[in-house]
C-alpha positions, 0 to 999 in steps of 0.5 A, a space after each residue: 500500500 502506498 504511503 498515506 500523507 494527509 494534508 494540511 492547506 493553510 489560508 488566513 491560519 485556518 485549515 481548508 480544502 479548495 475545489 479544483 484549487 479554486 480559491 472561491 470554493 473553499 471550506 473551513 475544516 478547522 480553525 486551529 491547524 496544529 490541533 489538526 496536525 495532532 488529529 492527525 498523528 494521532 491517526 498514526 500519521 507518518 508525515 504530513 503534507 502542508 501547504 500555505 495557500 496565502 503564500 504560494 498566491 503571493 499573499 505574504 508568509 503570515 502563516 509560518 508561525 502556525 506551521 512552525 507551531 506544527 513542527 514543535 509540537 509534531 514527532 513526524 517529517 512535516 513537508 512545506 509547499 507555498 510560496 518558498 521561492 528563494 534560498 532564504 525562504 527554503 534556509 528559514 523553512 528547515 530551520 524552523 523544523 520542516 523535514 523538506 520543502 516542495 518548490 513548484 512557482 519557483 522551479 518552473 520560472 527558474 528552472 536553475 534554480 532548483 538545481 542551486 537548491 538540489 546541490 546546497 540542500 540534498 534531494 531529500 530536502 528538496 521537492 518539485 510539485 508538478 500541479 497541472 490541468 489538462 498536461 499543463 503546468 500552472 504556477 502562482 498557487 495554480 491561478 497561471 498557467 505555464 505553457 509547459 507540458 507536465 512530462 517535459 518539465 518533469 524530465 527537466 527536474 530529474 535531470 536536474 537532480 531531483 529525485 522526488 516529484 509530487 504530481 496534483 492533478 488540478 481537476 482531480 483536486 478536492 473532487 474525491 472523483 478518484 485520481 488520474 491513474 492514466 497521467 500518473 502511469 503516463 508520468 512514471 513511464 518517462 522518469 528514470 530516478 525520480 518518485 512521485 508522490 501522487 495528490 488529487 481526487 482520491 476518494 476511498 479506500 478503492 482509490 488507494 488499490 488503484 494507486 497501489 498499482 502504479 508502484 512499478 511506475 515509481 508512485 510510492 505515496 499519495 496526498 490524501 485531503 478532503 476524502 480523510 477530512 469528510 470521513 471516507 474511510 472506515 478506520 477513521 475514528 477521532 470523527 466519532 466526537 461530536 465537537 471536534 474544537 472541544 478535544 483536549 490536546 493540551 496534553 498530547 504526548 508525541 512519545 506516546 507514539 513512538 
């Protein structure tokens, strides 16, 4: 089975979903992102996927005290995409306790870049995410498109030592309508080195078979968000308290579960 990564999306400190990456269509999960995180852990997460939407549209870094707040009080990787476009900003994310961080705007308009990051940093702190729409890649928090065919682009980031890519099929995104099986099989086919990580549209527990099938094409995890926040899966417990916002986690003991 491929390792399950829930997401976290940030916009205005609260954790939501989007719809197809429609920043008009959004839902508020929780207002505190770090007590989802804990939910999350305790759920016997193994690392967790955030994203700062208010960053990644340019809208400015007001996030980062909550996300650094997630990795203090987390025992797991937590990896960070949004708006990180810069050394700096990748320097300060490590810093601040995140395992690696996912360069998407910022590697397809500086493609150099991310070669610079690669060698400074390692591959394993550094992620390219691929977030495409009909093959084509979209860049400023998905609201631009690119002009770049998603394979290519992808074949430039290997070459260019990356060895982890995370794949988000925007139409998928939010949909729960199961995940583009065919443009994960298609991507893996064209990569020699690299792992992808897929993200968009899975639903249930038949998705994840699905993706569990695409491991000989280097897929080996996968992004779930709004099908764990709505409750698609049988083993999901902590849904069963009626006031999510009332749960004690002053508490919580990441030792405990370790």
């Amino acid at each position: 089975m491929p390792l399950v990564i829930p997401a976290i999306d940030i916009r205005d400190g609260r954790c939501v979903r989007l719809h197809q990456g429609d920043y008009d269509d959004e839902t508020v999960y929780f207002e505190d992102p770090v007590k989802m995180a804990k939910l999350w852990r305790v759920q016997n997460a193994q690392t967790l996927h955030v994203v700062d939407l208010d960053a990644a549209r340019g809208e400015g870094d007001h996030n980062r005290d909550v996300i650094g707040a997630m990795c203090d009080a987390l025992d797991i990787p937590i990896q960070l995409g949004g708006g990180i476009r810069s050394m700096d900003q990748i320097e300060a994310a490590l810093d601040r306790g995140v395992y690696r961080v996912i360069l998407g705007t910022a590697a397809v308009r500086n493609p150099d870049f991310v070669e610079q990051a690669v060698d400074r940093f390692s591959a394993q702190q550094v992620v390219v995410s691929i977030d495409a729409r009909d093959g084509e890649v979209r860049v400023q928090g998905w609201t631009e498109g690119s002009g770049l065919d998603a394979v290519t682009f992808a074949q430039d980031m290997e070459r260019r030592g990356v060895r982890r890519l995370v794949y988000t099929d925007i139409s998928r995104d939010g949909t729960m309508d199961g995940p583009n099986i065919q443009a994960y099989r298609a991507l893996g086919r064209q990569l020699s080195h690299a792992k992808i990580t897929a993200s968009g549209g899975v639903g249930d527990h038949e998705d994840l078979l699905d993706i569990q099938t695409l491991q000989p094409y280097g897929i080996d995890s996968v992004i779930v968000g709004t099908a764990l926040y709505e409750n698609r899966f049988p083993c999901q417990q902590f849904w069963a308290w009626q006031d999510k916002d009332a749960v004690d986690l002053n508490t919580f003991s990441t030792a405990s579960l370790r």
